[in-house]
Each structure stands twice: as structure tokens, then as C-alpha cells.
C-alpha positions in Angstrom: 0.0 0.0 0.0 3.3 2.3 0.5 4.3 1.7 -2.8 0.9 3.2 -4.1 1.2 6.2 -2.3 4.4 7.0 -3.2 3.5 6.2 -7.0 0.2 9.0 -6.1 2.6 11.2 -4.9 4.9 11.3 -8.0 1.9 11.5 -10.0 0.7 14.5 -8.3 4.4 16.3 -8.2 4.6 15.3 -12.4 1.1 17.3 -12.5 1.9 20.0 -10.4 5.0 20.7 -12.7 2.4 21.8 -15.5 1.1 24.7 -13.8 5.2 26.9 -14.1 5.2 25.7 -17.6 1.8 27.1 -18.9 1.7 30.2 -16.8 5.5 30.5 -18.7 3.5 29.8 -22.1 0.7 32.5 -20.7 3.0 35.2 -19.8 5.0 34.8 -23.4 1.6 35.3 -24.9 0.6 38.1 -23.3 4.2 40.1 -23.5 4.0 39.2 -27.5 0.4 40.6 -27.3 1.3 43.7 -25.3 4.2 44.3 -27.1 2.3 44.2 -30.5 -0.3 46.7 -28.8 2.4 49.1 -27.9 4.3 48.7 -31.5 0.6 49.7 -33.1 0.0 52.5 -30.3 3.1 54.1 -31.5 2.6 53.4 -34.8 -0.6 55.2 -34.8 0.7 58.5 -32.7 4.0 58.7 -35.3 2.0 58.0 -38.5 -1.5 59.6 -38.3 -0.8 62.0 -35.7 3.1 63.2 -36.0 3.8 66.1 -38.1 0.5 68.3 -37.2 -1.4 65.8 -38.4 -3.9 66.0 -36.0 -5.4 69.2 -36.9 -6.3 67.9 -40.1 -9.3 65.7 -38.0 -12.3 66.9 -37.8 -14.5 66.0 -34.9 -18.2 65.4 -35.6 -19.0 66.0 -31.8 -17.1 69.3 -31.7 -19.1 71.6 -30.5 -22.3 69.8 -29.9 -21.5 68.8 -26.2 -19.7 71.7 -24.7 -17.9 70.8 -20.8 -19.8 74.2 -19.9 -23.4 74.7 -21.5 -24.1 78.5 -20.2 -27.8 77.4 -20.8 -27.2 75.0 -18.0 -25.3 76.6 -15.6 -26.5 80.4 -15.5 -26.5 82.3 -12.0 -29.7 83.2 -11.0 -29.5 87.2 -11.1 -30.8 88.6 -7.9 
């Protein structure tokens, strides 16, 4: 009955050995991933947005939904 045990334990340490090697495998992954994101976030700010680019866009909101709407917020004049 010894014998089994110690064969259940080996099993169990052989398992447990699969949990550092997939989270390695998951935290390649996600570098790759968020290294990808960054490469296209810079990507983005250096080709559509470097050289004054950016006041070539036209907002369709602009204007619409001001931070302050004076109809709003007007003091009540005594």
C-alpha cells in the first residue's frame, strides 16, 4: 500500500509541474500581445498624428457637447 502512495505522490508532483510551464507559455503570450499593442500604439501616434497631423481631423461631436453649456449653468441674477 506504501508503494501506491508513493507512485500517487509522483503522479501528483509530475502534474503539479504543468502549472510553471503554462503560466510560462501564458505570460509569453501576453508580453508578444502587449508588445504588439504598444508597436501599433506608437505606430498610430507617429504616422497619423506626427507632423501636425492631428489638426487635419475633424470632430463630428465638436461643438455639440460643450464641458460648460451656459444654458445650464447660468446664475440666477438677484
Amino acid at each position: 500500500m506504501t508503494s501506491f502512495w508513493l507512485f500517487l505522490s509522483d503522479v501528483f508532483k509530475w502534474i503539479f509541474q504543468i502549472f510553471p510551464i503554462a503560466g510560462n507559455v501564458i505570460n509569453w503570450i501576453l508580453f508578444f500581445t502587449a508588445c504588439g499593442m504598444f508597436c501599433y500604439w506608437c505606430y498610430v501616434l507617429i504616422s497619423t498624428l506626427g507632423n501636425n497631423k492631428d489638426k487635419e481631423y475633424f470632430s463630428p461631436t465638436e461643438g455639440h457637447h460643450p464641458y460648460y453649456d451656459p444654458k445650464i449653468y447660468k446664475t440666477k441674477e438677484d
